[in-house]
C-alpha positions in Angstrom: 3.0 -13.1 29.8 0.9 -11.3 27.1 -0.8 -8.1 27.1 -4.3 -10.4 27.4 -3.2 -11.6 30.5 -2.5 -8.4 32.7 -5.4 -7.2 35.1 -8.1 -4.8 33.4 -7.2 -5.7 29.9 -9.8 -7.6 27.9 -10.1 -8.3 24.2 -10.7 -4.9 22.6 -8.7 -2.9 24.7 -5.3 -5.3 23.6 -6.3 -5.4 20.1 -6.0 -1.1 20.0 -3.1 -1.6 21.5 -1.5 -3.8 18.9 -2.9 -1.5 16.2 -0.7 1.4 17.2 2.5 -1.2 17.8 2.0 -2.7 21.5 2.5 -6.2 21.0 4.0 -7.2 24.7 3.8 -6.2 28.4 6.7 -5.1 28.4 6.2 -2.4 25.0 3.3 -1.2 27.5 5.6 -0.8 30.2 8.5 1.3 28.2 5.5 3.1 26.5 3.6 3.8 29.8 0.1 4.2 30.1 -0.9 7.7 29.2 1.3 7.5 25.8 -0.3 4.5 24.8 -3.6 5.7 25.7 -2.6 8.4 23.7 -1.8 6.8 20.8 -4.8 4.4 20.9 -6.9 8.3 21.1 -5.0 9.4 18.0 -5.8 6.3 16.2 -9.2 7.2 15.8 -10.6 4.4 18.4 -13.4 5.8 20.8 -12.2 4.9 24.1 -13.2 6.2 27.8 -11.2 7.2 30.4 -11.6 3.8 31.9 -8.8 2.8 29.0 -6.4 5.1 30.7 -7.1 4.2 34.2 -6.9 0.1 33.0 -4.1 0.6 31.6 -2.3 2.1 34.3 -3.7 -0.1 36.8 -2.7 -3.3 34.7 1.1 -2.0 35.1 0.7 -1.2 38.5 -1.0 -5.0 38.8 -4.5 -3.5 40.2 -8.0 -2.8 39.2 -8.6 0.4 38.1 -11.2 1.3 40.0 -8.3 0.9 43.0 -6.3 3.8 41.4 -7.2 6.7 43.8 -8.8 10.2 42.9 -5.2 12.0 43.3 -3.6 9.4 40.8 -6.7 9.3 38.4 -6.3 13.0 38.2 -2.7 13.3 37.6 -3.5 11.2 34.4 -5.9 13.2 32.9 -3.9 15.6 32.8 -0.7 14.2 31.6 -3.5 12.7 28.6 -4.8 16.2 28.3 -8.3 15.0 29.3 -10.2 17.2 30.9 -10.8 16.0 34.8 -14.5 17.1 35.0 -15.1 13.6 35.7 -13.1 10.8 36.8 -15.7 8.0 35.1 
């Protein structure tokens, strides 16, 4: 499987992560989605928090509109985003 190939991950949002070394699903997965959302922030890319919710929905195999509040929330903060809103 390639990164292009997991749910909620188009085009764009696989190419940032090869630019800051995420070449496989499974670099994502021993990375984990708030690092590499991280790293993809500190790279200089504008992204939304939609990046951080995709990519923790593509590991988890589910949209990430599916993620609930609680979840979405925990994330932001581990990112250090603030949660002031969850779109």
């Amino acid at each position: 499987m390639e990164l292009i190939d997991m749910k909620n991950l188009g085009r764009t949002s696989v190419q940032w992560l090869k630019a800051v070394g995420i070449h496989s699903p499974e670099q994502l997965r021993s990375v984990g989605a708030v690092a590499a959302y991280n790293k993809v922030r500190g790279r200089g890319f504008r992204v939304s928090k939609v990046l951080l919710y995709a990519l923790e929905g593509a590991l988890l195999g589910i949209h990430w509109n599916k993620l609930e509040d609680e979840h979405k929330i925990r994330l932001l903060n581990e990112a250090d985003e603030p949660p002031e809103s969850l779109f």
